[in-house]
Short mmCIF file of the C-alpha atoms (twelve columns), coordinates in Angstrom:
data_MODEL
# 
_entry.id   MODEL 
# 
loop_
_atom_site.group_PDB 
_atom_site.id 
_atom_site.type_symbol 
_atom_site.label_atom_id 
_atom_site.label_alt_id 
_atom_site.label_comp_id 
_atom_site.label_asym_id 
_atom_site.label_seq_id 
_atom_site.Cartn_x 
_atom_site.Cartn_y 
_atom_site.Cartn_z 
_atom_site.pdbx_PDB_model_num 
ATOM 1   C CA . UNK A 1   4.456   15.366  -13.557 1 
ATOM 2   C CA . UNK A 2   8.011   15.313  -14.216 1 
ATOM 3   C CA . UNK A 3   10.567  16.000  -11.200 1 
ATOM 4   C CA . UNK A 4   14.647  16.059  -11.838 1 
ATOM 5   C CA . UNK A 5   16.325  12.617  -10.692 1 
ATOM 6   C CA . UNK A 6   17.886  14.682  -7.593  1 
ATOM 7   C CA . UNK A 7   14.375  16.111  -6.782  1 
ATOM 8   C CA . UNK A 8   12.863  12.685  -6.664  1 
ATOM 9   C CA . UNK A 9   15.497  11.363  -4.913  1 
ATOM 10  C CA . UNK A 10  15.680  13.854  -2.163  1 
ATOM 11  C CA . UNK A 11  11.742  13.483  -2.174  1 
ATOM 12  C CA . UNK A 12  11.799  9.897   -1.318  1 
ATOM 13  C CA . UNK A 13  14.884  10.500  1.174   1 
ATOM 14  C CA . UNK A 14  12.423  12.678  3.029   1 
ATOM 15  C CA . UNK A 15  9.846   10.426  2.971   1 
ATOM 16  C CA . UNK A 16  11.605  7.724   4.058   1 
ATOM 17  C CA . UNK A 17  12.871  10.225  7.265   1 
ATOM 18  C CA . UNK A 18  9.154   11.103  7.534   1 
ATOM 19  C CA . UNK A 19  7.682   7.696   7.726   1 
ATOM 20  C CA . UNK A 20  10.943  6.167   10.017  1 
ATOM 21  C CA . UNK A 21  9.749   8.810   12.688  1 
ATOM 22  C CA . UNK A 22  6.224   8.233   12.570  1 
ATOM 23  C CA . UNK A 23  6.715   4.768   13.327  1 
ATOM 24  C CA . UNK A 24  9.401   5.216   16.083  1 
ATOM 25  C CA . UNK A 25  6.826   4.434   18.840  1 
ATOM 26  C CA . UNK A 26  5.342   1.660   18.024  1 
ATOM 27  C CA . UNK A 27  5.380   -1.485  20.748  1 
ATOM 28  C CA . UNK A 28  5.168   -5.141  18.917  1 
ATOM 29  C CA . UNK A 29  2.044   -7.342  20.802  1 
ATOM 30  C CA . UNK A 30  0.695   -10.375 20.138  1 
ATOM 31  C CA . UNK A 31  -2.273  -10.435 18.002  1 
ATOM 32  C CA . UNK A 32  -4.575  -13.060 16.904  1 
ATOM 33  C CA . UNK A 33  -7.543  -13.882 14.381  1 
ATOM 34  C CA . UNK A 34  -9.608  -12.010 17.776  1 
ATOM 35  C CA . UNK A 35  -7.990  -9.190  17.289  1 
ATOM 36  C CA . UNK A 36  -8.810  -7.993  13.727  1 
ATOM 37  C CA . UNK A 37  -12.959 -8.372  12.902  1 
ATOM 38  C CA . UNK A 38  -14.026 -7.354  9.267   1 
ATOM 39  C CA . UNK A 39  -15.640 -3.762  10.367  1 
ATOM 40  C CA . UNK A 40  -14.939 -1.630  6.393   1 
ATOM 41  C CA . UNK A 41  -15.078 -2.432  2.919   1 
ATOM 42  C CA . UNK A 42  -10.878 -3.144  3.403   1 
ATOM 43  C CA . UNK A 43  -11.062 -5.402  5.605   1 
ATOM 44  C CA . UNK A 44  -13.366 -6.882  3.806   1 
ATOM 45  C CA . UNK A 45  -11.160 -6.907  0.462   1 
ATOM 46  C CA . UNK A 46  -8.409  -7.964  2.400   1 
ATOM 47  C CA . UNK A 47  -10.224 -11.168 4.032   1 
ATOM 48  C CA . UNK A 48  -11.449 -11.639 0.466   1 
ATOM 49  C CA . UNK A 49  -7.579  -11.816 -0.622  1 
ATOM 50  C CA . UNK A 50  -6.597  -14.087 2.005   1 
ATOM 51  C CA . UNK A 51  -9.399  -16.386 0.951   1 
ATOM 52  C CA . UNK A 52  -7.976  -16.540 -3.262  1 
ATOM 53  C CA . UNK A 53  -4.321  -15.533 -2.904  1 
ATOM 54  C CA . UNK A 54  -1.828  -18.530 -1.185  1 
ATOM 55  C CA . UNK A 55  1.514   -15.908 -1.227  1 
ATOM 56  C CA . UNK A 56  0.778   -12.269 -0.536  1 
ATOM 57  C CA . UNK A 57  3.291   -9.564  -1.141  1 
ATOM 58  C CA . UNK A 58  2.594   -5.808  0.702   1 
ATOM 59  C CA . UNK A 59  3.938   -3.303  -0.585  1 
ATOM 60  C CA . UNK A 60  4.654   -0.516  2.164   1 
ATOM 61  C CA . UNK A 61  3.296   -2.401  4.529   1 
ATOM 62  C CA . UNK A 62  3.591   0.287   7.400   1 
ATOM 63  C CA . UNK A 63  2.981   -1.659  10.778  1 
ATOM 64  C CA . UNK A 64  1.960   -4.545  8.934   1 
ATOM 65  C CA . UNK A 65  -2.116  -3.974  9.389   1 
ATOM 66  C CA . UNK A 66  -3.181  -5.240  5.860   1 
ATOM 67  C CA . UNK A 67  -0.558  -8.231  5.352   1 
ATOM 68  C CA . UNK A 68  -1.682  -9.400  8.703   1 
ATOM 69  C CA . UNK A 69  -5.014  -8.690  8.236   1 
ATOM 70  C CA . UNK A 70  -5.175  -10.764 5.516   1 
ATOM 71  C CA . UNK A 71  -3.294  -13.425 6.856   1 
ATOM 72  C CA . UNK A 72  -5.298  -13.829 9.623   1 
ATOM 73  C CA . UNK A 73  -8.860  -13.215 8.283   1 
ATOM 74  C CA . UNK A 74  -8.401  -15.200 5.226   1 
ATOM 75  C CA . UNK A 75  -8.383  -19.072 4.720   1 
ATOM 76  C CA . UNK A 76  -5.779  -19.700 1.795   1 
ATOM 77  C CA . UNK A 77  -2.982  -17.501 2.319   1 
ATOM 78  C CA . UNK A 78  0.400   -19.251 3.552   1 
ATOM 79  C CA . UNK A 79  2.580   -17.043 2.817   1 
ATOM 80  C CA . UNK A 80  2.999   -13.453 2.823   1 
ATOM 81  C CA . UNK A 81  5.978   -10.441 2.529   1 
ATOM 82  C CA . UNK A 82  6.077   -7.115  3.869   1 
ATOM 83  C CA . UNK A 83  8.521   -4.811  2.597   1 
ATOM 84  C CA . UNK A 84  9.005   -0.367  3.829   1 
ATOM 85  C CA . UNK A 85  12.013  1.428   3.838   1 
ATOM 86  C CA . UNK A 86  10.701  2.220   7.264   1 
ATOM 87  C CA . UNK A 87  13.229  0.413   9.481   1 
ATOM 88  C CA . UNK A 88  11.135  1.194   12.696  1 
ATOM 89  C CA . UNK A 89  8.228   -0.186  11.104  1 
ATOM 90  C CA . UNK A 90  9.529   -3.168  9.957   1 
ATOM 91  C CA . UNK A 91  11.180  -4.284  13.438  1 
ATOM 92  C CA . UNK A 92  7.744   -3.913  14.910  1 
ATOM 93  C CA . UNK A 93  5.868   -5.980  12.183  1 
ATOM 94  C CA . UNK A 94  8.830   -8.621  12.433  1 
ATOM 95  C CA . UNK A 95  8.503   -8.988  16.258  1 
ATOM 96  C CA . UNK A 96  4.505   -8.815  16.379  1 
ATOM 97  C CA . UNK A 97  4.654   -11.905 13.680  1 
ATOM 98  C CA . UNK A 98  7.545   -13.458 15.517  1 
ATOM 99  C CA . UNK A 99  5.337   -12.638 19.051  1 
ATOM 100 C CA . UNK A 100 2.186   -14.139 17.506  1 
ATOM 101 C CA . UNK A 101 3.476   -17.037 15.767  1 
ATOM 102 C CA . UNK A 102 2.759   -15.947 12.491  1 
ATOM 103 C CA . UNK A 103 5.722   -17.939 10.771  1 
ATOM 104 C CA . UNK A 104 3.862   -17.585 7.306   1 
ATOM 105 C CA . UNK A 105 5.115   -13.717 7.139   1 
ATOM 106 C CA . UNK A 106 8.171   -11.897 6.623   1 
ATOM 107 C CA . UNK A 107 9.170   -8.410  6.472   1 
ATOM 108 C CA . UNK A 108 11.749  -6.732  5.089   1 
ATOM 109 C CA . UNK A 109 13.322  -3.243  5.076   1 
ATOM 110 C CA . UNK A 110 13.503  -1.641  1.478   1 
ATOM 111 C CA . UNK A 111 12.131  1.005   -0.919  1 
ATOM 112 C CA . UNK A 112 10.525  -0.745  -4.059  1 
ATOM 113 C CA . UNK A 113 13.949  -1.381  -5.680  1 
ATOM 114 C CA . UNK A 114 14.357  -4.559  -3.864  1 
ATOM 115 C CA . UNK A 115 11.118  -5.894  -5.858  1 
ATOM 116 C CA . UNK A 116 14.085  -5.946  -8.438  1 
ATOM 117 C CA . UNK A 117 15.652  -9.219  -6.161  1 
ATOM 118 C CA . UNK A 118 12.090  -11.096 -6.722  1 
ATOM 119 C CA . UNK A 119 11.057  -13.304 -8.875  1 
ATOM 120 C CA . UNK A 120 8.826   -12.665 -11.861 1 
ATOM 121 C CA . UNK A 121 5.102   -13.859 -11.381 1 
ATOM 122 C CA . UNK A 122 5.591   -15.087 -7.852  1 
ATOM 123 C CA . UNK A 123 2.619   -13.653 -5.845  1 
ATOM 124 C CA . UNK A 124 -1.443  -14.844 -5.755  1 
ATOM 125 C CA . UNK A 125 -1.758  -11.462 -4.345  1 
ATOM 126 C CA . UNK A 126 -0.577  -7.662  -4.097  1 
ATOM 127 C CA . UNK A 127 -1.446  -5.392  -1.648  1 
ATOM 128 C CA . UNK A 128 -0.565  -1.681  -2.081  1 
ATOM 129 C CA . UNK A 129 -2.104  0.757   0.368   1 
ATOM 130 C CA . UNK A 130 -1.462  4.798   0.593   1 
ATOM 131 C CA . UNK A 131 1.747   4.047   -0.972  1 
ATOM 132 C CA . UNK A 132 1.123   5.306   -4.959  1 
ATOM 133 C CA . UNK A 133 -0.748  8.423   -3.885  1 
ATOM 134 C CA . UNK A 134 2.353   9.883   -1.341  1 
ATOM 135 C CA . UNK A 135 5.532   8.993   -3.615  1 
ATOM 136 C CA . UNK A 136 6.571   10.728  -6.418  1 
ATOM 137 C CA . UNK A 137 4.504   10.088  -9.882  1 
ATOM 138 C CA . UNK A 138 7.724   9.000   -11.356 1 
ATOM 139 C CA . UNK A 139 8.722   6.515   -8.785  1 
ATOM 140 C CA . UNK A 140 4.946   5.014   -8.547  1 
ATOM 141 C CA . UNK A 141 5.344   4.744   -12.416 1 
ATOM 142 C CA . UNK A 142 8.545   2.147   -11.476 1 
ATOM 143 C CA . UNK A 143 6.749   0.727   -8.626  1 
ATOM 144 C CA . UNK A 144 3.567   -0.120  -10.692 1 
ATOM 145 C CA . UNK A 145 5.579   -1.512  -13.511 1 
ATOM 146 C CA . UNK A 146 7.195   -3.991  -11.180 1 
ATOM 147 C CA . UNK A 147 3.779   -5.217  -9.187  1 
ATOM 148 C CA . UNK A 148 2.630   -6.097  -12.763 1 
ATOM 149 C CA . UNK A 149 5.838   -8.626  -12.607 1 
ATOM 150 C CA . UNK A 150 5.531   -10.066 -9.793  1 
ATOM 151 C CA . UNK A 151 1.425   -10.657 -10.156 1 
ATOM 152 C CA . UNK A 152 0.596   -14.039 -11.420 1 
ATOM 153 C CA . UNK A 153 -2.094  -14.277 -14.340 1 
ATOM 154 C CA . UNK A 154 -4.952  -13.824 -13.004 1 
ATOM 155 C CA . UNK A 155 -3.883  -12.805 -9.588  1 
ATOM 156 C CA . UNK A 156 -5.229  -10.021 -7.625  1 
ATOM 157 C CA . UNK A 157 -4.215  -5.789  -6.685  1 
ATOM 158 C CA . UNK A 158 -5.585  -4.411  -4.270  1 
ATOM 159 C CA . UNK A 159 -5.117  -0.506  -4.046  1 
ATOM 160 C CA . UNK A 160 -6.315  1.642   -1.368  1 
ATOM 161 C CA . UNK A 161 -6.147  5.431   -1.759  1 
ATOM 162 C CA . UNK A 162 -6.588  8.473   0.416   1 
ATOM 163 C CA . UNK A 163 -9.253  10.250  -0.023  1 
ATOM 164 C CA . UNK A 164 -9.342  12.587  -3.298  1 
ATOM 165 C CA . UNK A 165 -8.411  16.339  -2.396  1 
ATOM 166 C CA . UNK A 166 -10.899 18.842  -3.357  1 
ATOM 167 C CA . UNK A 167 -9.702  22.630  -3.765  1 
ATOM 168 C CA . UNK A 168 -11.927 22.994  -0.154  1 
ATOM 169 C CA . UNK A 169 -9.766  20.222  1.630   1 
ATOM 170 C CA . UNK A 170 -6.477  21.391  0.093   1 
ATOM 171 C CA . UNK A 171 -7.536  24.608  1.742   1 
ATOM 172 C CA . UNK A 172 -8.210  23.680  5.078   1 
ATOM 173 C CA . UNK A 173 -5.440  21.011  5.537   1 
ATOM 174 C CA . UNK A 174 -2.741  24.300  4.240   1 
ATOM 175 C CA . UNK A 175 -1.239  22.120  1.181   1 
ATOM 176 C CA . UNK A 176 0.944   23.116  -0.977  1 
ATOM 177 C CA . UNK A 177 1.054   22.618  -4.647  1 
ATOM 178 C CA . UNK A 178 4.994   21.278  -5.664  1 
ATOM 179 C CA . UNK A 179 3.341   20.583  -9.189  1 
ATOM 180 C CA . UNK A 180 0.255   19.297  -11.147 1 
ATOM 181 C CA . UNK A 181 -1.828  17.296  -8.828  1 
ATOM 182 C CA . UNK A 182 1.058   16.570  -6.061  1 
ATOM 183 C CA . UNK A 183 0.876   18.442  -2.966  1 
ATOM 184 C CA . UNK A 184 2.823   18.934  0.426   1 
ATOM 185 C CA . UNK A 185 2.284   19.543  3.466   1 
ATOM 186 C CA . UNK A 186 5.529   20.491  6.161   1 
ATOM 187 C CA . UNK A 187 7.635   19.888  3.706   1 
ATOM 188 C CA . UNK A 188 6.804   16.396  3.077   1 
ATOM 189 C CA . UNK A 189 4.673   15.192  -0.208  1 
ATOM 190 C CA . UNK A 190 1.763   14.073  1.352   1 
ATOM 191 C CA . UNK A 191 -0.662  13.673  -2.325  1 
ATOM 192 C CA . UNK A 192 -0.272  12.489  -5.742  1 
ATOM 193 C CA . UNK A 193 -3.936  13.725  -6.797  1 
ATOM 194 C CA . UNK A 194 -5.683  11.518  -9.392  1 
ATOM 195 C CA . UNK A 195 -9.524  10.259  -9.377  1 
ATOM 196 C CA . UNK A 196 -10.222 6.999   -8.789  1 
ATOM 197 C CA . UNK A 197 -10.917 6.635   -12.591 1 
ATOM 198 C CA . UNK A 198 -7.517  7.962   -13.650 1 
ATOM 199 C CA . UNK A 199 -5.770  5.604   -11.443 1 
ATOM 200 C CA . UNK A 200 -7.463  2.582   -12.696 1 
ATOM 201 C CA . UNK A 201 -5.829  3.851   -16.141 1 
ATOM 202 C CA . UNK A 202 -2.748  3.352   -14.948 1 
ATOM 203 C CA . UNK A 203 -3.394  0.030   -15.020 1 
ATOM 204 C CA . UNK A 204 -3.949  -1.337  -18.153 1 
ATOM 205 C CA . UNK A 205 -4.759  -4.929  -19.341 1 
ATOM 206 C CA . UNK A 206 -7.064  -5.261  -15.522 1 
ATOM 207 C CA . UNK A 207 -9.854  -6.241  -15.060 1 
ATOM 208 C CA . UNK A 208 -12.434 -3.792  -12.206 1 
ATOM 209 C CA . UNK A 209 -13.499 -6.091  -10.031 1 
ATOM 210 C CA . UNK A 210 -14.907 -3.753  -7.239  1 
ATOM 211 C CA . UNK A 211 -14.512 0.333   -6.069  1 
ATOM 212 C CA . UNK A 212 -15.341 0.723   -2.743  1 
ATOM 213 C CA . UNK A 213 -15.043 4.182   -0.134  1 
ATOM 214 C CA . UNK A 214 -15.387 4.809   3.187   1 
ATOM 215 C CA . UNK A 215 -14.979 7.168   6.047   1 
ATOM 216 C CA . UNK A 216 -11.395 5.924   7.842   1 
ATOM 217 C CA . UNK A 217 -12.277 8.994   10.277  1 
ATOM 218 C CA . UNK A 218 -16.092 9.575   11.471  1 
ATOM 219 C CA . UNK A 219 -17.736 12.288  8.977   1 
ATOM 220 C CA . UNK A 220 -14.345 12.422  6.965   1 
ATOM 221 C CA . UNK A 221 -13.598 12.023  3.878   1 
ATOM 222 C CA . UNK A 222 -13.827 9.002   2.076   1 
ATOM 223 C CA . UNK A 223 -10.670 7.257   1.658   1 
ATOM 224 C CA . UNK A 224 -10.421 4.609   -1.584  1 
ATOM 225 C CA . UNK A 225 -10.096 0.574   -2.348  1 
ATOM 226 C CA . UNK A 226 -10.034 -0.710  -5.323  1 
ATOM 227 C CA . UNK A 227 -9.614  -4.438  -6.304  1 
ATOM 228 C CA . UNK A 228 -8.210  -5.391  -9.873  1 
ATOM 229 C CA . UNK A 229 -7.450  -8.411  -11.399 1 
ATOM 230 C CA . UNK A 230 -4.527  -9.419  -13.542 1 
ATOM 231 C CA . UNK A 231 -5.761  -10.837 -16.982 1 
ATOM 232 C CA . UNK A 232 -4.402  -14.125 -18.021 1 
ATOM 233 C CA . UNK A 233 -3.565  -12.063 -20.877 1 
ATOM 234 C CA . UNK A 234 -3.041  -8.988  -22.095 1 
# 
């Protein structure tokens, strides 16, 4: 899986296009602890973050679903950052928190470069969902190395995946292979194809705490979470 510099840029310039308009209509609202009930094995691993993890970083945090999920179900978290180079999806997650009182959370517009600004060992907790599996293997490879810098010892990933592409879903969704394992659809990459058991690898010196799946769409396929935990050492 090895793409030229200007092909991984222009991949992730795309993306970031991609993503921008998906987000375009969103409307912030106030939300509250109500509003979000434990109904799937991530928002269960998510309330189960918020209950260890005091400062919560997520990574691609979309319209902010996890980071406030797991501010809101869980009982220790304080604090908690949202970074996407989405610019539309970061105004809405910055006005919902600002709507809902939520002063705990920030947000902030980026790709994973500005991890590079943080400070080494600084989160209880990482959350990283459908963001690995629709960049470019090379960039995940940076964006992995720099979680592992900002985890604390003993702190907690969570990873949620889609769900893994057979030959029969690759099929019927009309993807196109750009190279081994990574696919597109329109255009855009849309999978980075790895088994759950090949992306644990990629995370060495972690311990498996749990694997869970389940059906994001009724009688669809099973998307991915997996929690991990940092070992004190490695």
């Amino acid at each position: 899986m090895h793409h030229q510099t200007s092909d991984i840029h222009n991949l992730n310039k795309t993306l970031k296009a991609y993503w921008n308009d998906v987000f375009k209509t969103l409307i912030p609202e106030v939300i509250n602890k109500d509003d979000i009930k434990v109904s799937n094995p991530l928002d269960q691993a998510l309330k189960d973050l918020g209950d260890s993890s005091e400062t919560i970083l997520d990574i691609g945090t979309g319209q902010g679903y996890c980071l406030f999920a797991a501010f809101l179900l869980g009982t220790k978290v304080t604090k908690g950052v949202g970074i996407d180079p989405s610019k539309n999806a970061i105004d809405f997650a910055r006005e919902t928190a600002r709507l809902s009182d939520l002063m705990g959370l920030s947000f902030e517009e980026g790709d994973h470069t500005i991890l590079q600004n943080m400070t080494n060992a600084s989160f209880d907790g990482i959350i990283c969902s459908n963001v690995l599996d629709v960049i470019p293997y090379q960039t995940s490879e940076e964006l992995i190395h720099m979680m592992d810098n900002l985890l604390k010892p003993g702190g907690i990933l969570l990873l949620k995946f889609n769900f893994y592409l057979t030959d029969e879903l690759i099929k019927k969704l009309g993807m196109e292979a750009i190279e081994e394992n990574t696919y597109r659809m329109n255009g855009i990459l849309r999978g980075v194809n790895l088994t759950t058991e090949a992306w644990i690898k990629r995370f060495p010196g972690y311990e498996l705490i749990r694997i869970e799946q389940y059906e994001r769409v009724p009688n669809g396929p099973k998307d991915r979470v997996i929690m991990l935990k940092k070992q004190l050492c490695k």
